[in-house]
VEXDREN-2710 file (C-alpha; in Angstrom, 1 decimal):
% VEXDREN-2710
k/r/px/py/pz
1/UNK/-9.2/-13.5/-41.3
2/UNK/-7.5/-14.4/-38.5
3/UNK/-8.9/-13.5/-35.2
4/UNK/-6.8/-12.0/-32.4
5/UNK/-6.1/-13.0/-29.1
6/UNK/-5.9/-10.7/-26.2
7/UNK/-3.7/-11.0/-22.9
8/UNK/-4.5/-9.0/-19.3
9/UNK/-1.6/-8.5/-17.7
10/UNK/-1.7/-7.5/-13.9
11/UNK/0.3/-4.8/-12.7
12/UNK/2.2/-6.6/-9.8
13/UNK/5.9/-7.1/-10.1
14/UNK/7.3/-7.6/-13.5
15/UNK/6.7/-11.5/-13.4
16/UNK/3.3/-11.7/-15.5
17/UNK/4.5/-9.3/-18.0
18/UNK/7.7/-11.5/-18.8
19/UNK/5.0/-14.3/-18.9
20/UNK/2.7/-12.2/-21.2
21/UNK/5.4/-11.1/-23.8
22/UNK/6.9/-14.7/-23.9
23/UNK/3.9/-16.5/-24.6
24/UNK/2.8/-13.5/-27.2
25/UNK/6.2/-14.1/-28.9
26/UNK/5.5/-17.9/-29.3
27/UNK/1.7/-17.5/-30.6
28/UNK/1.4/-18.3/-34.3
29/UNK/-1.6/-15.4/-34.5
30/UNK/-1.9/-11.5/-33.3
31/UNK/-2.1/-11.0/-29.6
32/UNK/-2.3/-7.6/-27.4
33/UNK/-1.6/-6.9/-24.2
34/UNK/-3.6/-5.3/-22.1
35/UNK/-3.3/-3.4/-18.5
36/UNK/-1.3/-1.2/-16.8
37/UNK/2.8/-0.5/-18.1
38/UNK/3.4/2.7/-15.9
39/UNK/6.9/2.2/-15.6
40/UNK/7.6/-0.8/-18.0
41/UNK/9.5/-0.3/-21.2
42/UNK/7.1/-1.8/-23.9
43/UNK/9.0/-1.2/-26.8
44/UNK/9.3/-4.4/-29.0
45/UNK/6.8/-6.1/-27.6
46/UNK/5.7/-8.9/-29.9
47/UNK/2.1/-7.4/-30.2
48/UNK/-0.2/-3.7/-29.8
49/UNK/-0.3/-2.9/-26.2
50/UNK/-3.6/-1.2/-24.8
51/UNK/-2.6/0.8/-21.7
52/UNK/-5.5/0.6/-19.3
53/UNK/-5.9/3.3/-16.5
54/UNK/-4.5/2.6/-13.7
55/UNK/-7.1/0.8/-11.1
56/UNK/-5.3/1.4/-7.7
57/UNK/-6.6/3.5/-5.0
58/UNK/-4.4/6.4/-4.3
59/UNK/-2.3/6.9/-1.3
60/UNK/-4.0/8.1/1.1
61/UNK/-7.5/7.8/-0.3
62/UNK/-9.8/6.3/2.4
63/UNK/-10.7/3.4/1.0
64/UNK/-13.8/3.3/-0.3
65/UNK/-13.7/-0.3/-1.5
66/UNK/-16.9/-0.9/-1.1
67/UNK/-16.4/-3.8/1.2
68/UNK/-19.3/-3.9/3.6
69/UNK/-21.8/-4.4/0.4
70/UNK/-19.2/-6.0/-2.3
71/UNK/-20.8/-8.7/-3.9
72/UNK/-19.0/-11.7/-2.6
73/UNK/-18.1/-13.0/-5.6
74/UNK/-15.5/-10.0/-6.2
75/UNK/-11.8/-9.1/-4.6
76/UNK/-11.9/-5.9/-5.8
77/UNK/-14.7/-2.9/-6.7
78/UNK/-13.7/0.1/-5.4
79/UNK/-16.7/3.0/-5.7
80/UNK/-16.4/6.0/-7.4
81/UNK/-13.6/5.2/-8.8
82/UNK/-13.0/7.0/-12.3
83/UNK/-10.0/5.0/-13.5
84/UNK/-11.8/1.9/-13.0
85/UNK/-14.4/2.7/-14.8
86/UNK/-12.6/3.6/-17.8
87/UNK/-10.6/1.0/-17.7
88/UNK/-12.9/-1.4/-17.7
89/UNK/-15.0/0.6/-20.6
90/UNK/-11.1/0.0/-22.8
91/UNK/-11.9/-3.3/-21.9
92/UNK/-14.8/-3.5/-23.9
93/UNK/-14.3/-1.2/-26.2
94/UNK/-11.1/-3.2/-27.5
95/UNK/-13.4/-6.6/-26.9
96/UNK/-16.7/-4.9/-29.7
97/UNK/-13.4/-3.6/-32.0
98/UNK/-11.7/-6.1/-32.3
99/UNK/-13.8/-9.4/-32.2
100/UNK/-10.7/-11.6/-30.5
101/UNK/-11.3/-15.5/-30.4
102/UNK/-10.5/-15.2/-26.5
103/UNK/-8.9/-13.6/-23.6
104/UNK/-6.0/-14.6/-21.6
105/UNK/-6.6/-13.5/-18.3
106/UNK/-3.4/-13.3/-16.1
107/UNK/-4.4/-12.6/-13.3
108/UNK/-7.8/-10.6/-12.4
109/UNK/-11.1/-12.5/-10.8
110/UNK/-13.0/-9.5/-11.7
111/UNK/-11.3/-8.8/-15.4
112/UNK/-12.6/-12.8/-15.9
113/UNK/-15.8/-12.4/-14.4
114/UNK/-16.4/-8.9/-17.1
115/UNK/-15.1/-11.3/-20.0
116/UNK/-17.9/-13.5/-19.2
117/UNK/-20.2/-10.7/-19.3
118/UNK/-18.9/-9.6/-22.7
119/UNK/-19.8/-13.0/-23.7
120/UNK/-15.7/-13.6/-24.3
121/UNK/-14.0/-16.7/-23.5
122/UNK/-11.6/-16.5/-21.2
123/UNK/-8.4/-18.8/-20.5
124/UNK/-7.8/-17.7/-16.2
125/UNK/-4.0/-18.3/-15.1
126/UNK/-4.1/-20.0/-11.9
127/UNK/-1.0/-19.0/-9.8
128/UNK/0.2/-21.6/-6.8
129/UNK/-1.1/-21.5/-3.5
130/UNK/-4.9/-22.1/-1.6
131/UNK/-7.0/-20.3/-4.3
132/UNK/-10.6/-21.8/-2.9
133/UNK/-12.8/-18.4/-1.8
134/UNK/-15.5/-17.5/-3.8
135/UNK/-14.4/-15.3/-6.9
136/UNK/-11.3/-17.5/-7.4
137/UNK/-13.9/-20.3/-7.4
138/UNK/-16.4/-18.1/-9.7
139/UNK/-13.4/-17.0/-12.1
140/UNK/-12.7/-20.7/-12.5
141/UNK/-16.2/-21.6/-13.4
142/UNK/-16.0/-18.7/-15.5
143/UNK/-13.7/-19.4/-17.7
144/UNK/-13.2/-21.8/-21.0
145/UNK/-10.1/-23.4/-19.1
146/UNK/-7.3/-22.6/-16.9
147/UNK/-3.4/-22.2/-17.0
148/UNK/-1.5/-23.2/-14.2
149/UNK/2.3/-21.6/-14.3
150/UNK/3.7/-24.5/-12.4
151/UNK/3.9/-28.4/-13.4
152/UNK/1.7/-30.6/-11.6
153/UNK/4.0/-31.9/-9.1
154/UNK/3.5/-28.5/-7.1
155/UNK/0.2/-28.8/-7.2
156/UNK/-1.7/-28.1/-4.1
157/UNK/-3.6/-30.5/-1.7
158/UNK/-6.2/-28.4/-1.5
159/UNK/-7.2/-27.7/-5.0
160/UNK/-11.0/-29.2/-6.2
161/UNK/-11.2/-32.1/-8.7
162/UNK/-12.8/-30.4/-11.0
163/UNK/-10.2/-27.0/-11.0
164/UNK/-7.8/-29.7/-11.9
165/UNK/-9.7/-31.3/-14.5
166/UNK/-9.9/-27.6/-16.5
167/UNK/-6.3/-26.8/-16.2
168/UNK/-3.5/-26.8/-18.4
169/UNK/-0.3/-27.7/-16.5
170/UNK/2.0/-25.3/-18.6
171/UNK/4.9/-26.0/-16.5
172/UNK/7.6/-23.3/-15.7
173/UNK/7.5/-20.4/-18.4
174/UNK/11.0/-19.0/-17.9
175/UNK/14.3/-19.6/-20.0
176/UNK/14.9/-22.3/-21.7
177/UNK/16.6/-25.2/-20.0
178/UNK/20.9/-24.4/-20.2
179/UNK/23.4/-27.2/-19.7
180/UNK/26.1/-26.1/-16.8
181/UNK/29.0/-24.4/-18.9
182/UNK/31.2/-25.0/-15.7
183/UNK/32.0/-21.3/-15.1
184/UNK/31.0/-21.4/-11.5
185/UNK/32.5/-19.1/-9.3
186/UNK/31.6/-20.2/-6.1
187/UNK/29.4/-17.5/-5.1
188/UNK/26.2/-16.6/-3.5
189/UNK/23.8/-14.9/-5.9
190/UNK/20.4/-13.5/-3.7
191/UNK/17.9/-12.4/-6.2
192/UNK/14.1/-10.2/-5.1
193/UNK/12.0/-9.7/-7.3
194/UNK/9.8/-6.4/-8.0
195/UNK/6.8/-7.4/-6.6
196/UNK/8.7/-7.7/-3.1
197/UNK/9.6/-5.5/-0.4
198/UNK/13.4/-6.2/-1.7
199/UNK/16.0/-6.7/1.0
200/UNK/17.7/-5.0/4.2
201/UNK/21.0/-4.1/3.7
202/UNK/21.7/-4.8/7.8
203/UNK/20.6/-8.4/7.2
204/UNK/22.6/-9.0/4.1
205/UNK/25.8/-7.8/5.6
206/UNK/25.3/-9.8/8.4
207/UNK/24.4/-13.1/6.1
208/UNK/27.9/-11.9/4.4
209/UNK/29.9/-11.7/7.7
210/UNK/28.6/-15.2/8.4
211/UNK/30.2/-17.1/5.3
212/UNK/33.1/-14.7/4.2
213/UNK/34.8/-16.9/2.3
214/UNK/32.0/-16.5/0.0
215/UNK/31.4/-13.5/-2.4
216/UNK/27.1/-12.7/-2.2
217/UNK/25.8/-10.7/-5.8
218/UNK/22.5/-8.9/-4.7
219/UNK/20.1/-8.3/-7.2
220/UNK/17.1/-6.6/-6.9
221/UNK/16.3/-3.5/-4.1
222/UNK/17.9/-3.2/-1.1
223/UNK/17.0/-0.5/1.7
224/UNK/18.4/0.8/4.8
225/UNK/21.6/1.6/6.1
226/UNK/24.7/-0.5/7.1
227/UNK/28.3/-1.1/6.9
228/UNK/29.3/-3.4/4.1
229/UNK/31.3/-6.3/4.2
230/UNK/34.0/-6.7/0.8
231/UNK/32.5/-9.8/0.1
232/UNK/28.8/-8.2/-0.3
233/UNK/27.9/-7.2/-3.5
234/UNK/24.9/-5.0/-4.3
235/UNK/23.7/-4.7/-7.8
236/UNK/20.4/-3.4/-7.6
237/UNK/18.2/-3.9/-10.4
238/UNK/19.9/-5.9/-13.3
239/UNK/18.6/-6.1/-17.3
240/UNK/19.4/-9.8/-17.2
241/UNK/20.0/-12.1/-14.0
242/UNK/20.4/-15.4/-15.7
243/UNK/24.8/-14.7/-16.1
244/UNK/24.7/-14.2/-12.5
245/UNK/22.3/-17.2/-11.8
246/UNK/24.8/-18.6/-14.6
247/UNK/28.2/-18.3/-12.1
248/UNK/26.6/-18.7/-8.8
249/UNK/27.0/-22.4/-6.9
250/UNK/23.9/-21.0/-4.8
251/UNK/20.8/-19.2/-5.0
252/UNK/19.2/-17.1/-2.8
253/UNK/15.6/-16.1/-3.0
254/UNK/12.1/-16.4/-3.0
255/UNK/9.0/-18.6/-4.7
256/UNK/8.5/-16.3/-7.7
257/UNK/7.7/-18.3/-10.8
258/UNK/10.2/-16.1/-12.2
259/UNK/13.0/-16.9/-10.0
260/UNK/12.1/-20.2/-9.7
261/UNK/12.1/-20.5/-13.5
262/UNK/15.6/-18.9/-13.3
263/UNK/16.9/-21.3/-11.1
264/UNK/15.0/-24.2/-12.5
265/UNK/16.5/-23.6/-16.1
266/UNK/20.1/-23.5/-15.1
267/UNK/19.9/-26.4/-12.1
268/UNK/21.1/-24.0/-9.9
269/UNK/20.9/-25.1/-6.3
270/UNK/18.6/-23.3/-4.3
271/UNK/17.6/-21.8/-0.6
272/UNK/14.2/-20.6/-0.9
273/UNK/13.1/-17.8/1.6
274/UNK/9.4/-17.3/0.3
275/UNK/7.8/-14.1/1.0
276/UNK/4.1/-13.2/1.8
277/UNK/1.9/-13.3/-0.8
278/UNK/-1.8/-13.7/-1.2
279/UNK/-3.3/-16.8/-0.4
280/UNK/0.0/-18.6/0.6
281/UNK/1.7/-18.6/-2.9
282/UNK/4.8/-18.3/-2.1
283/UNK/5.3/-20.8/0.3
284/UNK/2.8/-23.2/-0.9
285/UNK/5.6/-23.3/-3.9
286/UNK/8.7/-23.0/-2.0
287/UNK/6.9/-26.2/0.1
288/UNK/6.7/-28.1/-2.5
289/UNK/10.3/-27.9/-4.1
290/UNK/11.4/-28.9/-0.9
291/UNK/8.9/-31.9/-0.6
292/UNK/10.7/-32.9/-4.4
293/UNK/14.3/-32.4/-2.7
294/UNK/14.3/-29.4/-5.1
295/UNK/14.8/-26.4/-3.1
296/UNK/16.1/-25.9/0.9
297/UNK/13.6/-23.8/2.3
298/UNK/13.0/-21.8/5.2
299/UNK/10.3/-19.2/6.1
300/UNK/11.3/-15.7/7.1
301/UNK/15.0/-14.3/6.2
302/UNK/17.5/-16.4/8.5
303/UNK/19.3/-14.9/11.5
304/UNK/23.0/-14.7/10.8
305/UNK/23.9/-17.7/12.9
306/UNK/21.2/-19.8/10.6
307/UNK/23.4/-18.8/7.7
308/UNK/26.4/-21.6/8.0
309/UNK/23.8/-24.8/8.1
310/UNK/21.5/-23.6/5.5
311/UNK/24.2/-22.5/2.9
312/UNK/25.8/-25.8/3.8
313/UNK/22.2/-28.1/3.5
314/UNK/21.8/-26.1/-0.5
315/UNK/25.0/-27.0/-1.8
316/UNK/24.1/-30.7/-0.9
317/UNK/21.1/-31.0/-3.1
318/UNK/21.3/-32.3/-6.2
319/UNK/21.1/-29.7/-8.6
320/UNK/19.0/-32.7/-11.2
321/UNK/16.0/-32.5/-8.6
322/UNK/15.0/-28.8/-9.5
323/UNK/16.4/-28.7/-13.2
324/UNK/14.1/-31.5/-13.8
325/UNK/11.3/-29.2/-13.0
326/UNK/12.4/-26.9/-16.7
327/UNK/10.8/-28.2/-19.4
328/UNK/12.2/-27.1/-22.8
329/UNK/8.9/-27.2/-24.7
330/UNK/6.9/-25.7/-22.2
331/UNK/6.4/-22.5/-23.9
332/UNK/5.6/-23.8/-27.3
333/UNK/3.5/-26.3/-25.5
334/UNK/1.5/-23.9/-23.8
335/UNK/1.2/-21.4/-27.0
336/UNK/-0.3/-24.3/-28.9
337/UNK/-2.4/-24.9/-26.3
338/UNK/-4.2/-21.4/-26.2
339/UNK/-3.8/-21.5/-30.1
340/UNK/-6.3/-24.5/-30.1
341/UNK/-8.6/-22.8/-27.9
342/UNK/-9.2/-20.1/-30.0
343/UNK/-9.3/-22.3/-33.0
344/UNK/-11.9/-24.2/-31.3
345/UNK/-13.6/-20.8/-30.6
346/UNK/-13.7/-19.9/-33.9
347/UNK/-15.0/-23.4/-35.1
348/UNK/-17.4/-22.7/-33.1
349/UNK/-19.0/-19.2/-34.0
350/UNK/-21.0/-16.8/-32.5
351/UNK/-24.2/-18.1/-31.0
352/UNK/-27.2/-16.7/-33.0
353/UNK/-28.8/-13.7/-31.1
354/UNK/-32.5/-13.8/-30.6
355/UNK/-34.1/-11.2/-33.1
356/UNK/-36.9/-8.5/-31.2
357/UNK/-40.1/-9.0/-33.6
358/UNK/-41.1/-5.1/-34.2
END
């Protein structure tokens, strides 16, 4: 029989949960998801979900992370923390039930670090950015070998040898590469993603002002209060942005992997406006498509006057530079990839336990 596969899916934004269903789709054995879905419609996912208790600290609570004494190998361990713990007992429980070849672990230092504990191999997705502090370093080390969401171009300077030697480039796991169908309409589509702040309706109407022979398609949250110009176009959240990615002759928006899938699959030209993230993700990325000619970038929204030169410097690039980056097989390239892995696993067998003489 067939062993399963699990796959840990953090809780920020929707990005590693589009990831986590994709690659579950492409798998050629059974794979569940594990973590938090508050708020996240899991029906049809291609696999059982296990809905883990939430691990957050509530509003207000006073923080009892545990800091001064957390062992440094760790981001995360609040005390007395009920949800954690039973989280973390689901882990295991599902782990002893279920007897999986492996975990996928995308992303927790500390989820990696318990695999290893539960004797479980562990495949760690690497996101972008400067990921060299001790339990990035120790999750690494932990585990049988690493995914990186990104191709190897946008790799950072600062990553060790030997994190590169364990990782799987998987490239960019979005949509699958689509020829322009020349239905551009000329206008400005400005994606945010959920695990932003979203935008600020004064500053988008004043980026509208600025270029109003332009129509800009917001997608995503937008707060505040403002007039709106009749060339700004606020969609809020969307079931599908790729038609409007589709139509647009610019994108707007930050160094997601999914919106720089997005872009990436339809060689859509781009202005990248990272936004802060841990450990510099977002701009390490948005960096690096610009080093490629790939992206225009620039840190922090624009003030209106900016507006002019940098729509002007996106629809220069040449749209080849970023589409280059999509990879049509990257999905089925990285499936097989964690398909061998727990083959091997399996190979492999259970190491004998040492029997107590009674």
């Amino acid at each position: 029989m067939t062993r399963p596969i699990g796959y840990y899916v953090h809780h920020q934004g929707a990005g590693h949960w589009h990831r986590a269903c994709a690659v579950a789709a492409a798998l050629d054995r059974p794979c569940a998801l594990l973590g938090t879905f508050t708020g996240i419609d899991t029906a049809g996912t291609p696999g059982p979900v296990i809905n883990l208790p939430d691990d957050r600290l509530a509003e207000g609570f006073d923080g009892r992370d545990g800091e001064p004494e957390r062992p440094l190998s760790l981001h995360y361990a609040p005390l007395a923390h009920s949800g954690l713990r039973t989280r973390m007992a689901r882990i295991a429980a599902w782990a002893a039930e279920t007897d999986p070849a492996l975990l996928v672990v995308d992303v927790s230092c500390e989820v990696a670090l318990f695999a290893r504990l539960l004797s479980l191999p562990t495949l760690v997705v690497r996101l972008a950015g400067t990921r060299t502090d001790l339990p990035h370093l120790e999750a690494f080390r932990s585990a049988d070998r690493l995914i990186a969401p990104f191709p190897e171009v946008l790799e950072s300077a600062a990553t060790p040898d030997w994190v590169r030697a364990k990782t799987h480039y998987a490239g960019l796991l979005g949509p699958a590469p689509a020829a322009p169908d020349g239905g551009e309409d000329g206008s400005i589509v400005v994606v945010f993603g959920r695990g932003g702040a979203g935008g600020a309706r004064a500053d988008l109407a004043a980026a509208a002002r600025a270029l109003p022979e332009r129509d800009w398609h917001v997608l995503g949250p937008v707060a505040g209060e403002a007039a709106t110009p009749p060339n700004l176009h606020l969609h809020g959240w969307v079931p599908d942005v790729e038609p409007w990615i589709a139509r647009a002759a610019l994108v707007v928006g930050g160094a997601g992997d999914g919106v720089v899938a997005a872009v990436a699959a339809r060689g859509k030209r781009f202005v990248c406006l990272p936004e802060e993230r841990g450990y510099g993700e977002q701009v390490e990325k948005a960096r690096g498509l610009a080093r490629l000619g790939a992206a225009v970038l620039h840190e922090g929204w624009p003030n209106p006057a900016r507006w002019g030169e940098l729509v002007a410097a996106g629809l220069a690039l040449d749209p080849g530079r970023i589409g280059s980056l999509a990879e049509p097989e990257a999905l089925a390239r990285t499936a097989a990839f964690i398909a061998e892995r727990a083959a091997w696993w399996e190979r492999r067998g259970d190491a004998a336990p040492i029997r107590a003489i009674v």
